[in-house]
C-alpha positions as CSV (number, residue, x, y, z in Angstrom):
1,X,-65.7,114.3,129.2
2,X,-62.4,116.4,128.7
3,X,-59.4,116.4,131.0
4,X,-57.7,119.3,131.8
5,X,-54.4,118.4,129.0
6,X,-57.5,118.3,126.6
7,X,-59.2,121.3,127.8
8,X,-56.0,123.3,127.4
9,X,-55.6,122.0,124.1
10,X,-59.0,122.6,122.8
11,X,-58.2,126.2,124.1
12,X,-55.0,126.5,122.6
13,X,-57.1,125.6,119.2
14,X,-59.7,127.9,119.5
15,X,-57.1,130.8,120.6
16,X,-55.1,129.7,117.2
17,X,-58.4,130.3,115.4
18,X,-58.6,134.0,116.2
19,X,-55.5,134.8,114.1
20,X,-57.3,132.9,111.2
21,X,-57.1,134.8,107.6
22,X,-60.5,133.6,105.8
23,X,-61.6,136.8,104.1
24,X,-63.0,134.4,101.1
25,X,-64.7,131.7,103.4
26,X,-65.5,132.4,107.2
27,X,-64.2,129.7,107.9
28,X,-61.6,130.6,110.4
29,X,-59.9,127.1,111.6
30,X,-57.8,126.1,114.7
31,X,-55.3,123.5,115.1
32,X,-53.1,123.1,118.1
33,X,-51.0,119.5,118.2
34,X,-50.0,118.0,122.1
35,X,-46.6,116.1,121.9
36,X,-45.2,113.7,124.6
37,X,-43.0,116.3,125.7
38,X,-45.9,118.3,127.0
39,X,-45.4,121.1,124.3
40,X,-48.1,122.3,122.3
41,X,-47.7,124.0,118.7
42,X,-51.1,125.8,117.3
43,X,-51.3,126.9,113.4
44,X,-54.4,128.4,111.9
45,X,-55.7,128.1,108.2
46,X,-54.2,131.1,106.1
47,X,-56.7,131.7,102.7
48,X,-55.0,133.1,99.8
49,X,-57.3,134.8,96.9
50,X,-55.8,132.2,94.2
51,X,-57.6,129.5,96.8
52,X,-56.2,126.3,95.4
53,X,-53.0,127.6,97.5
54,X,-55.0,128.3,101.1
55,X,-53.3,126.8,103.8
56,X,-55.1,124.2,106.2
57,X,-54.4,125.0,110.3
58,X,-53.1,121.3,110.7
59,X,-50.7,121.8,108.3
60,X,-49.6,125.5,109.3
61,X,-49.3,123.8,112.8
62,X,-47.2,120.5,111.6
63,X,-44.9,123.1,109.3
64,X,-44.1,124.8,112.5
65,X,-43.3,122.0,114.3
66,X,-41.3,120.0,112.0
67,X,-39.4,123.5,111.4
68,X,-38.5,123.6,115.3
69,X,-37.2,120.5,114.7
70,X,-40.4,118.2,116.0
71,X,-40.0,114.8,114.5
72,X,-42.3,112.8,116.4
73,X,-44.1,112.4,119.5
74,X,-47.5,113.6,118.7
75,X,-50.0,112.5,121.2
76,X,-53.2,114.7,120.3
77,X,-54.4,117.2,117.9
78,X,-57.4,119.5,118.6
79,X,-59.4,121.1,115.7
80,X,-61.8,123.9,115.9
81,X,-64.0,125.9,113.5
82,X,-67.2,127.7,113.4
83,X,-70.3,126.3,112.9
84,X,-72.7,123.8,115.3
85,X,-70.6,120.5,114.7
86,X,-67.1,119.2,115.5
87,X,-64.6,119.6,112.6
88,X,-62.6,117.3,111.3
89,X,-59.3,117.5,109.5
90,X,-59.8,117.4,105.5
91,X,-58.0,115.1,103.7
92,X,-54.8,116.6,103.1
93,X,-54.3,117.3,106.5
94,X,-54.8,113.5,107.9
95,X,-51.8,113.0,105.5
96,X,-49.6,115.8,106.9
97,X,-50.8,114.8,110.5
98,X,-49.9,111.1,109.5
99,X,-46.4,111.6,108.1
100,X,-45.5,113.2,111.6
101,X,-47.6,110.7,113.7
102,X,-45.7,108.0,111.9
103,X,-42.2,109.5,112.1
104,X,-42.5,108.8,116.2
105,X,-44.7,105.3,116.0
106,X,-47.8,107.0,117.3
107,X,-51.3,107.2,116.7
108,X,-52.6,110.7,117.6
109,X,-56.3,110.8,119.1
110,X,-58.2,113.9,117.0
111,X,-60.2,115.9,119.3
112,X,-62.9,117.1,116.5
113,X,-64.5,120.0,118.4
114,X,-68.1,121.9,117.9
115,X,-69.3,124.2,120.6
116,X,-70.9,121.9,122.5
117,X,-69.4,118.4,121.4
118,X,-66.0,116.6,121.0
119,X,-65.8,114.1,118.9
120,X,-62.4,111.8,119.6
121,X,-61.2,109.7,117.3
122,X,-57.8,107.7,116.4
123,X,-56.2,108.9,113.1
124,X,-55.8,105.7,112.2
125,X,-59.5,105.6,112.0
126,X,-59.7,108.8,110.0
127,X,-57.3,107.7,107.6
128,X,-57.1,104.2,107.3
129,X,-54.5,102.2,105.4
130,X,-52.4,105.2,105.7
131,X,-49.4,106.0,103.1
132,X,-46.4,106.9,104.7
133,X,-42.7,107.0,105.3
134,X,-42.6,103.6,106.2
135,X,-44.4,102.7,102.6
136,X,-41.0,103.9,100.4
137,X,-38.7,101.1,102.3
């Protein structure tokens, strides 16, 4: 069951996801990240035709934040993408998520959405053992 914050921010996600740029892939992705502020930033994967250099929604989303100054407070993240099963965030983007989640001491619940399913999950869980600012003291 979703609360209205989450339902919002699965929205926001999905809404992101419509400005995606996946000419190579389909794959159009949504990512919109819930701070304890209330605020929500969204970001949307951008494809490039030299793929190693596509850019992930998660990240697109964290750059923006962190460029507005954002350095912590991340509560939630939502993730959207087509297909009949809730997506998750690669790799690379549970590290970007985790540098920010672990610049305000928090540990973000990932809404992984399908169409008809929301998966929730801790990042902690998704990235376990985690490498971050706290491991170059």
């Amino acid at each position: 069951m979703t609360d209205t914050n989450d339902q919002s921010l699965i929205a926001a996600a999905r809404e992101a996801a419509q400005q995606s740029y996946s000419p190579y892939s389909n794959f159009a992705v949504g990512a919109a990240l819930r701070f304890a502020d209330g605020s929500v930033v969204t970001g949307t994967n951008i494809e490039n035709a030299s793929y190693g250099l596509a850019l992930c929604a998660e990240t697109i989303a964290v750059s923006k934040a962190m460029a507005d100054g954002v350095r912590g407070g991340l509560l939630a993240v939502a993730v959207t993408g087509p297909g009949d099963d809730p997506i998750t965030p690669c790799g690379r983007c549970r590290q970007v998520l985790n540098e920010l989640a672990q610049l305000g001491g928090t540990d973000p619940e990932i809404l992984c959405v399908g169409p008809d399913e929301v998966k929730r999950v801790k990042l902690s869980v998704l990235l376990p053992e985690a490498f971050g600012p706290a491991s170059l003291i």
